[in-house]
N, C-alpha and C positions, 0 to 999 in steps of 0.2 A: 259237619254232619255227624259224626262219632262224637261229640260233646251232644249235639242234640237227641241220637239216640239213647246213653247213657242218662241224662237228663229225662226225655219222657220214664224210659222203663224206670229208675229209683221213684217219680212221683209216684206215676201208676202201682208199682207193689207197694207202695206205701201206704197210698190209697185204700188198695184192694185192701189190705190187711187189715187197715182199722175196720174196714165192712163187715170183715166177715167176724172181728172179734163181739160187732156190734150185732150181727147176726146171731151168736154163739151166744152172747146173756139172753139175748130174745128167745131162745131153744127153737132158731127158723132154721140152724145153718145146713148147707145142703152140698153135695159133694160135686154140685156141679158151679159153686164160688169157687172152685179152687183153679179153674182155669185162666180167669186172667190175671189173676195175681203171679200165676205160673208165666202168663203169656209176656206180662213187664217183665219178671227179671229174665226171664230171654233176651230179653229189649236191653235191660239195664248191664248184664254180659256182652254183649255184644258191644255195644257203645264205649265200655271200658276199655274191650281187646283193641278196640278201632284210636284209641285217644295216643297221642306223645309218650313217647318214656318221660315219667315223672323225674330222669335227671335232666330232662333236659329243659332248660330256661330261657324264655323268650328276653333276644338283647334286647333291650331300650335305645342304649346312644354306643355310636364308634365315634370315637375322636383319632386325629390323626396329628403329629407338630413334629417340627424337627425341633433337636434339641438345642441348635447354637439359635434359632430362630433366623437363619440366614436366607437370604432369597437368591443369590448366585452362588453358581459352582462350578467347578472345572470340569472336562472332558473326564473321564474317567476315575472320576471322585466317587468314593463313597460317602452317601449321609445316610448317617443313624438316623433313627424312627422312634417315636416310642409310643405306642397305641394305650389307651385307657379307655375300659368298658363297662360299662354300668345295665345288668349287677355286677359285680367282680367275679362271680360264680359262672355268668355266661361262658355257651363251649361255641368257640370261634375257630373249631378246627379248620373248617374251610373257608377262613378266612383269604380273600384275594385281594392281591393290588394292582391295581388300572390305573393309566396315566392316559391323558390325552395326545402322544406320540403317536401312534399313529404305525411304529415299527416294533416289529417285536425284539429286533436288537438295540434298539434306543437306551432302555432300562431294564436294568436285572433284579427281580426282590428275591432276597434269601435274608432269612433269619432279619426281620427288622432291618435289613440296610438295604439301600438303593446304588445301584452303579450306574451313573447318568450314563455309559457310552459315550459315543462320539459324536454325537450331532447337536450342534447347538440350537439353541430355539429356545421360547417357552412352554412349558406344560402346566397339565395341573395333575396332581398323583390324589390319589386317594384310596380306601381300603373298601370291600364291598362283603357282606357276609350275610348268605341268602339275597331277603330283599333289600336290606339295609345299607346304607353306604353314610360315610363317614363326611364328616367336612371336605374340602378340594383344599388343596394345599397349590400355590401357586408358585412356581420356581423357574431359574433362569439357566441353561446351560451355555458357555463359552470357553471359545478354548483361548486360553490364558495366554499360552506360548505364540498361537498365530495374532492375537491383541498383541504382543509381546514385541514379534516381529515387523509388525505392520507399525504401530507406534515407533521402535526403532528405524524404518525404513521412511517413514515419514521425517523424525527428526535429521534422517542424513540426506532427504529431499530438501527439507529446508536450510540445511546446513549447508546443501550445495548451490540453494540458491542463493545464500548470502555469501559466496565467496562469489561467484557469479557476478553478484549484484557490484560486489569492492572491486573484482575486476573492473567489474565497466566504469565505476566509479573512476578508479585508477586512473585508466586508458581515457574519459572522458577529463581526469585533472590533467593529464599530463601531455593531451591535446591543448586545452584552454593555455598551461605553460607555455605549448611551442609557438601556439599564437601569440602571447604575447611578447613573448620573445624576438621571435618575428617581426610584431611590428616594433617593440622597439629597436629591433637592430634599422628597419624599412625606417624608423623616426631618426638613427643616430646615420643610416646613409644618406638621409634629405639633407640633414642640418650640415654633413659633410660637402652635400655637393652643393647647398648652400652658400656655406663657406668658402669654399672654394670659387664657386660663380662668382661671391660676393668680392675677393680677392682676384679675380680677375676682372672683375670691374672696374677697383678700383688702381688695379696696374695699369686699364686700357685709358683709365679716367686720368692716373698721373702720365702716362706716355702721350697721352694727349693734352694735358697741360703742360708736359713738359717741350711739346712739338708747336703749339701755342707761344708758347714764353719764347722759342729758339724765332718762332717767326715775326712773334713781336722787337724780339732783339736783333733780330734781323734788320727788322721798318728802320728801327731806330737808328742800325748803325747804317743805315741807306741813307737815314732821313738827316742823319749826323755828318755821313760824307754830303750829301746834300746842300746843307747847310754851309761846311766847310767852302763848297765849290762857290756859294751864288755869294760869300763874305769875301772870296777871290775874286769873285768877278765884278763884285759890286765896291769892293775896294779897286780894281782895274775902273770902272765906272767913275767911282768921285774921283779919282785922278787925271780921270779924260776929261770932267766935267768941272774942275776945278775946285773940287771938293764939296761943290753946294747943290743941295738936296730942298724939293719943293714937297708940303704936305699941305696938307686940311686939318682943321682939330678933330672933326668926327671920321679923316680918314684911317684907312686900317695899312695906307701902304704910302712912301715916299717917292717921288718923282723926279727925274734928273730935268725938267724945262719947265717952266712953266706955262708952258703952250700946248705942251699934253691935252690929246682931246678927253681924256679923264677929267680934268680939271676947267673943261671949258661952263660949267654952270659954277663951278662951287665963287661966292663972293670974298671969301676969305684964303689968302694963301698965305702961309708962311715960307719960311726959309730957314737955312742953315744945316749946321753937317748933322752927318745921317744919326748921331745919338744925343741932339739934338731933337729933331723931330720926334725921337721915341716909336717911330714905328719899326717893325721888327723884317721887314720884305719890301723890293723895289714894286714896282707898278709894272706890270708885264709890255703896255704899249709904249712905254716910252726908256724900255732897257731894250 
């Protein structure tokens, strides 16, 4: 409004003035042109008081950067700033900075640095001066030491789970050991009792050949007294009989008559003493 007042009133007296000089060679001019040439620079006064101090210069651009160009930070870390403003002449005395935090203890701005506080998050900061506001600068706050901690307390999580883990491991080998142990001792006590069944078998197996052999040596020496007796008596026989003995050629036994009802089919008889005939036993019906 004070730029467009100032603006009519310098047209308008400027106007008016050529009029009335153009009045003035015509010999018309009349003392009542002198009012609005009067009434513009009232207009054009006015409009001037009303305008900016001419120190003062409309900014253009705020830029805003940090200087390592880092995008994290710690809990209570300062980062430098360094603002650039075009004209370089601009007055930014009330300049402010605003962050998207949300706390007003979050960030502190004094002299170009930032104190991110204690709360981690992201933001975005930036500078604002009048209408004007700067680029957003976008940054990360974390606290280093509780990362610190947390990473340390994870590493001794997983460190305890791998002792954990070798424990069971352990106690699972050294199960798998006792069993096998186990069964080879249960293998080396079969083969023992095995063994030993296998030797007692074979003691019940010779105890019983050797009970075998005593009873066959037994037969024998029955079957030897035996023998002895029926060669006594059968030698008492050829002497009762006069020494002579009756067989067959297919018989298996000798006969002291030959009238033996043994001997009543056979066609052939022979005679003579008993080792003679070659058979080895009397004939039961006629001893």
């Amino acid at each position: 409004m004070s730029y467009a007042l100032a603006l009519i009133g310098f047209l308008g007296f400027f106007i008016t003035n050529i009029y009335m000089i153009i009045q003035a060679v015509k010999k018309k001019f009349r003392k009542k042109l002198l009012l609005p040439p009067l009434i513009c620079f009232i207009l054009f006064i006015i409009g001037a008081s009303l305008m900016p101090s001419s120190t003062k210069v409309a900014i253009k651009t705020i830029q805003i950067s940090l200087e390592n160009q880092e995008t994290e930070y710690d809990i209570n870390q300062t980062i430098p700033v360094s603002i650039s403003v075009e004209p370089s002449d601009a007055d930014i005395s009330d300049l402010t900075y605003i962050s998207s935090a949300g706390k007003s203890d979050t960030f502190t701005f004094t002299d170009n640095k930032i104190e991110t506080g204690t709360a981690e998050g992201s933001y975005e900061i930036y500078v604002k001066c009048g209408d004007i506001e700067s680029n957003k600068l976008s940054i990360t706050v974390v606290d280093v030491a509780a990362r610190k901690a947390a990473q340390e307390q994870a590493e001794l999580e997983t460190q305890k789970q791998a002792e954990l883990e070798a424990q069971e491991e352990a106690q699972k080998q050294a199960e798998l050991e006792a069993q096998q142990k186990a069964q080879e001792e249960a293998q080396k006590q079969a083969e023992l009792e095995a063994q030993q069944k296998a030797q007692e078998e074979a003691q019940k197996q010779a105890e019983l050949e050797a009970q075998q052999q005593a009873q066959e040596e037994a037969a024998a020496a029955q079957t030897q007294q035996n023998t002895t007796t029926y060669s006594s008596d059968t030698s008492d026989s050829q002497q009762n009989t006069g020494g002579t003995v009756y067989w067959t050629p297919n018989g298996e036994v000798y006969h002291s008559t030959k009238d033996c009802p043994s001997l009543g089919r056979s066609k052939t008889i022979l005679s003579g003493s008993i080792s003679e005939s070659g058979k080895s036993r009397p004939c039961k019906n006629c001893y």
